[in-house]
N, C-alpha and C positions, 0 to 999 in steps of 0.2 A: 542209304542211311538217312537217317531223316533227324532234326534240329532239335533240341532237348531243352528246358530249361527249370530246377526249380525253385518254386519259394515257399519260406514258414509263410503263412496267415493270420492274423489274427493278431500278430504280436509283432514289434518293430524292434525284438533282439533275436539276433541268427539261433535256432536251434529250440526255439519254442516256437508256440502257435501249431499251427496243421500244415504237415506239410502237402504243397502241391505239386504236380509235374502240369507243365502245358507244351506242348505237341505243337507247334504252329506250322502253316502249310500241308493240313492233311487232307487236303482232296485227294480223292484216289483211293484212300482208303476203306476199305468196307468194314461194315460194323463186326465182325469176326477178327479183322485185323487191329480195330480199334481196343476189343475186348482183350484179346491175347496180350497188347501192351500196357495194358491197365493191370492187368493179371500180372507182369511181370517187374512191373514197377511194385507194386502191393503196395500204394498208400492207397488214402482212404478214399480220393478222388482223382484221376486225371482226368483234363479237359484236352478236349482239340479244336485245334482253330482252322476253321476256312472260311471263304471267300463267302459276306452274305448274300443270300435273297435279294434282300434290298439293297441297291447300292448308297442310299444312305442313311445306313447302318456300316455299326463298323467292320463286324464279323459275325458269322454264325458259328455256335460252337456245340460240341456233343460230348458229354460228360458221365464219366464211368466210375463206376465203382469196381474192386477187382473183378466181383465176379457178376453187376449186373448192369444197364446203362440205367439212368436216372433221368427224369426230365426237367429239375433244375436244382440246385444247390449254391450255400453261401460263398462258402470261400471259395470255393474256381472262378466265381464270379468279381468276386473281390480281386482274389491276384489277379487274373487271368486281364481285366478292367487297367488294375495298377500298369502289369509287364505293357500292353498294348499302347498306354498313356503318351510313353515317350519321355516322362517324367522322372523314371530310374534313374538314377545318380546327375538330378540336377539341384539347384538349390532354392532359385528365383521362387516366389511365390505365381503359383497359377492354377488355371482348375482346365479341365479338357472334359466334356461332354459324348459322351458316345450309347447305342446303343447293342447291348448283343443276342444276338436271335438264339432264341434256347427254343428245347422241346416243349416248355410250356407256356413259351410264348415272348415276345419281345422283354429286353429287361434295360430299361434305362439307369446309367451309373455317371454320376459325377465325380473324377477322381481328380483330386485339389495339394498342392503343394503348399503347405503354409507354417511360417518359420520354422522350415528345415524338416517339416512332417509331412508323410507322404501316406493318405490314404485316399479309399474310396467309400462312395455311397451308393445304394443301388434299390430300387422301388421292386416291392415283389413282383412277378408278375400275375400272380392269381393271390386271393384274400384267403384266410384259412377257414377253413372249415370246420364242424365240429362234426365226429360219424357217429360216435356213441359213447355212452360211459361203463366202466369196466368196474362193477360192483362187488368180485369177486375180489377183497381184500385180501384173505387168506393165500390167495393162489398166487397174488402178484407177491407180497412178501415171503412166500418162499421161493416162488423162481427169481426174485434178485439174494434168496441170503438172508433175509429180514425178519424181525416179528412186524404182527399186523401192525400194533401200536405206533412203527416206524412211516406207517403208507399214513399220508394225510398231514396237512398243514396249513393256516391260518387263509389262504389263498385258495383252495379247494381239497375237499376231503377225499376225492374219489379219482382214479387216473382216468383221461380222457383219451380218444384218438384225432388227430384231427389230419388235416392233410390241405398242404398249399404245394402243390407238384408232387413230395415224397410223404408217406405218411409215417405217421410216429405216437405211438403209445405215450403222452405227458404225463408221470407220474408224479405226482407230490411226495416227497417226504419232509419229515418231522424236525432236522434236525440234519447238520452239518458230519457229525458223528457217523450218522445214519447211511448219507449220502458215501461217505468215505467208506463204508463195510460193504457195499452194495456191489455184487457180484452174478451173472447169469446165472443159473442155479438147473444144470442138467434137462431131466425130462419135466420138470413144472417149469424152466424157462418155454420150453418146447409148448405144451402147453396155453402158457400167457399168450407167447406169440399166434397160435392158434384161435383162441377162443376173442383176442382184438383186433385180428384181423390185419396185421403188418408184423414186420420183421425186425422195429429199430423203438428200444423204450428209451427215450430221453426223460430226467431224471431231474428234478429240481426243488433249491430251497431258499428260502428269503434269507438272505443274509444281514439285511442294514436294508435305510428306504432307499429305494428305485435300485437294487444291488440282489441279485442271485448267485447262486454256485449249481453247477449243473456237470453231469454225467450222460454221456450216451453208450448206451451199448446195440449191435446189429452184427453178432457174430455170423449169421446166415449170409451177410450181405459182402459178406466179407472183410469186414470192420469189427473185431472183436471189441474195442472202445477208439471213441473218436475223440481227439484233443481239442475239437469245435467243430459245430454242427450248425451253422447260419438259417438254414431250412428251416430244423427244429424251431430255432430262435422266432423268425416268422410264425409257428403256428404257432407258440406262446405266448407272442404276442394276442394271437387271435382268442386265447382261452383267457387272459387278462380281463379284452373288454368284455367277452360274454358274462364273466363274471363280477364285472363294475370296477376294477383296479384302477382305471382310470378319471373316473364320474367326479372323486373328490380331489384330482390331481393335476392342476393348473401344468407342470411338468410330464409333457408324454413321455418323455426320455426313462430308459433301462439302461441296465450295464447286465451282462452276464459274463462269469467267470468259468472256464472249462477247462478239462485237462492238467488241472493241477496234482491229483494221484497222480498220473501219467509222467510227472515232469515235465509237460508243456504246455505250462500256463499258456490258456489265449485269453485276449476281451474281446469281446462281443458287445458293439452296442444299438439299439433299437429306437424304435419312437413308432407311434400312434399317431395318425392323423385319423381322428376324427369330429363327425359331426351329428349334430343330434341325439349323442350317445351310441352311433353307429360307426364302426370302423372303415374306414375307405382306402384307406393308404397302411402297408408296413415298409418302414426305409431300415435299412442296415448297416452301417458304418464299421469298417475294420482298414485296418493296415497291412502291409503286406513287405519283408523282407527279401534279395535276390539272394538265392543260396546254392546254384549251382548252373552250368551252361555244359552240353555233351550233344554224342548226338547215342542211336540208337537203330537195332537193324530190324528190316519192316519185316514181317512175319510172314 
């Protein structure tokens, strides 16, 4: 049997946020074995932990979705960073430095204790990219549900793809309304996801300044919608500065809101380091609750 543990993300009250499973001590396991138990847990992410590469580093770990492995994501990172910390039900103010070797590459996380708050921060490991832009309005508002007039908002008119490890369809929408009606929509969802080239449209609207509310949906991936998606958040960051969000904004700092339809609210919060008008750095900051210890039989 092998050691279980899991936690919300994103949110520091039990039963919101995304939940996680992390698997620690899984060497030995083959990535078949690994997939089986992510399949069986059905969230949106389980992470596993073994012994890293480098030994200094903290761990290396391999991250699944139920039905595919991924080469990096926010929140497994996030909790998986917190549970490892040693920080779990302590109180003293500290920060613990580590680094964890993902599939797309090293991911440095400082996870910090401070009056009675316990989260993490963690440096993407690859900058986002932009692949294309999806000018077919009509086709994206019907595969979520929507009229065209719903696609598009002050921040960009047109949904983009872009990709920092997983990639993701960034749609705009018009309006909070909008965002809350917005549903996969049969064979035009099928479709969208074909014609941009990925499986997962994350969904977003300005709500207030430096403040969004965001939607993902990735039913192929086996994530019909996700209560927080940190990745995404990364390339959003990346489709901000391409489009100058930050040039008049002395404040890199973001908040994004997710999983609120769902009932579990998470925040999501981001920042831009950049220079020259050039983005170099995305940092991610969330918190992470313990919400459950078991163990599990290996497949």
């Amino acid at each position: 049997m092998l050691e279980l543990t899991t936690y919300d993300v994103f949110t520091e009250t039990p039963f919101l946020g995304n939940p996680l499973a992390i698997v620690p001590q899984a060497e030995g396991l083959t990535t078949s074995q690994m997939q089986a138990i992510a399949r069986e847990l059905n969230l949106s992410e389980t992470i596993f932990v073994m012994r890293p590469d480098n030994p200094a580093n903290k761990a290396k770990v391999r991250i699944f979705f139920p039905k595919a492995e991924i080469p990096f994501a926010g929140h497994p990172t996030i909790g998986c960073a917190i549970h490892l910390s040693g920080l779990v039900g302590t109180s003293s103010d500290a920060k613990v430095e580590m680094t964890l070797e993902e599939n797309a590459g090293p991911v440095p996380v400082i996870v910090r204790m401070t009056s009675g708050r316990l989260s993490a921060e963690f440096t993407a490991p690859l900058l986002p990219a932009r692949s294309c832009e999806v000018d077919d309005i009509e086709l994206t508002a019907r595969a979520l549900g929507l009229e065209p007039g719903d696609i598009g908002n002050p921040i960009v008119k047109a949904p983009e793809v872009w990709q920092a490890g997983p990639s993701y369809l960034l749609v705009p929408v018009a309006t909070r309304a909008a965002l809350g009606r917005a549903r996969p929509a049969g064979a035009d969802w099928d479709k969208l996801n074909e014609h941009a080239g990925t499986i997962s449209a994350w969904l977003f609207v300005a709500e207030a300044e430096h403040q969004f509310g965001a939607r993902m949906f990735s039913p192929a991936g086996g994530t019909p919608e996700d209560p927080a998606t940190g990745s995404a958040v990364v390339n959003f960051v990346g489709l901000l500065a391409r489009h100058g969000y930050y040039n008049a904004r002395p404040d890199p700092r973001i908040q994004v809101t997710q999983g609120v339809e769902m009932g579990r609210r998470s925040e999501i919060q981001a920042s831009a380091v950049m220079h020259d008008d050039e983005l170099t750095e995305v940092r991610i900051v969330g918190s992470a609750v313990q919400i459950s210890t078991g163990r599990i039989r290996i497949p």
